[in-house]
N, C-alpha and C positions, 0 to 999 in steps of 0.2 A: 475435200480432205487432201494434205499435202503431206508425202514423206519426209522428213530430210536425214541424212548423214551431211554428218559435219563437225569440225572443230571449233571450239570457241572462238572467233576475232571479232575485234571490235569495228569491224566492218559492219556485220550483223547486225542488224535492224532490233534495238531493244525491245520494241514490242512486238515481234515476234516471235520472240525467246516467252515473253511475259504471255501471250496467247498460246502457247503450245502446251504439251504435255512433254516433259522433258524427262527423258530415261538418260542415263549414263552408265555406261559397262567400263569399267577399268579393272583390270585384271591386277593381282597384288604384285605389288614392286619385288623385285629381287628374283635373281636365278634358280633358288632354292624353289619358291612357290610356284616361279612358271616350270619345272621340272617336275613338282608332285601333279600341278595342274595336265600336264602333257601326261602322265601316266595314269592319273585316276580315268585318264577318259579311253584309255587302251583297254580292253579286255586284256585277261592276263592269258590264257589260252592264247592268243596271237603272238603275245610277247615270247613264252614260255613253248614253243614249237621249235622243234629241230631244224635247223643243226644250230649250235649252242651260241654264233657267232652271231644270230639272228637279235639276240638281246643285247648285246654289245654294238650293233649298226643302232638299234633304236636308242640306246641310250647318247650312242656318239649323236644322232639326227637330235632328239630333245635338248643333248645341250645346245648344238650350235645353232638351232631356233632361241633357246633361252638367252643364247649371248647378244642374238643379232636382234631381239624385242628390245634386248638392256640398251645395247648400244642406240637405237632407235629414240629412245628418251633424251638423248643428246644432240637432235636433230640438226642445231646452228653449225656446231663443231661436225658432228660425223663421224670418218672414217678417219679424219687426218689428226687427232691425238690419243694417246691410249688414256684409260681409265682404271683403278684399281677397283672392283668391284668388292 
């Protein structure tokens, strides 16, 4: 038995995409669902502890993982043009 991670390319050997068992995990497009996605998986108890500025780091950390998945989908382009989300 063989593991793989991997992206699609058409390098990959067709039959063995076809002999495999093929899972794919894609998490929902948009900032909005990677934000609920980043906080369902927090206990609120961690979030919700003193001092108050503790849920304000976590929300500023969720978004800027949120932006830098988005921007990540833009893989050719990058960093070097903006995007209106």
């Amino acid at each position: 038995r063989i593991f793989l991670t991997m992206e699609m390319s058409p390098k990959v050997p067709a039959n063995l995409v076809r002999m495999s068992n093929v899972v794919i995990f894609e998490p929902p497009r948009g900032i909005k669902s990677s934000m609920i996605r980043i906080f369902s998986s927090l206990p609120k108890a961690r979030v919700d502890r003193a001092p108050a500025e503790r849920s304000r780091l976590y929300f500023l950390l969720a978004w800027l993982h949120s932006i830098i998945l988005e921007r990540l989908r833009y893989t050719p382009v990058g960093w070097t043009k903006t995007f209106e989300f």
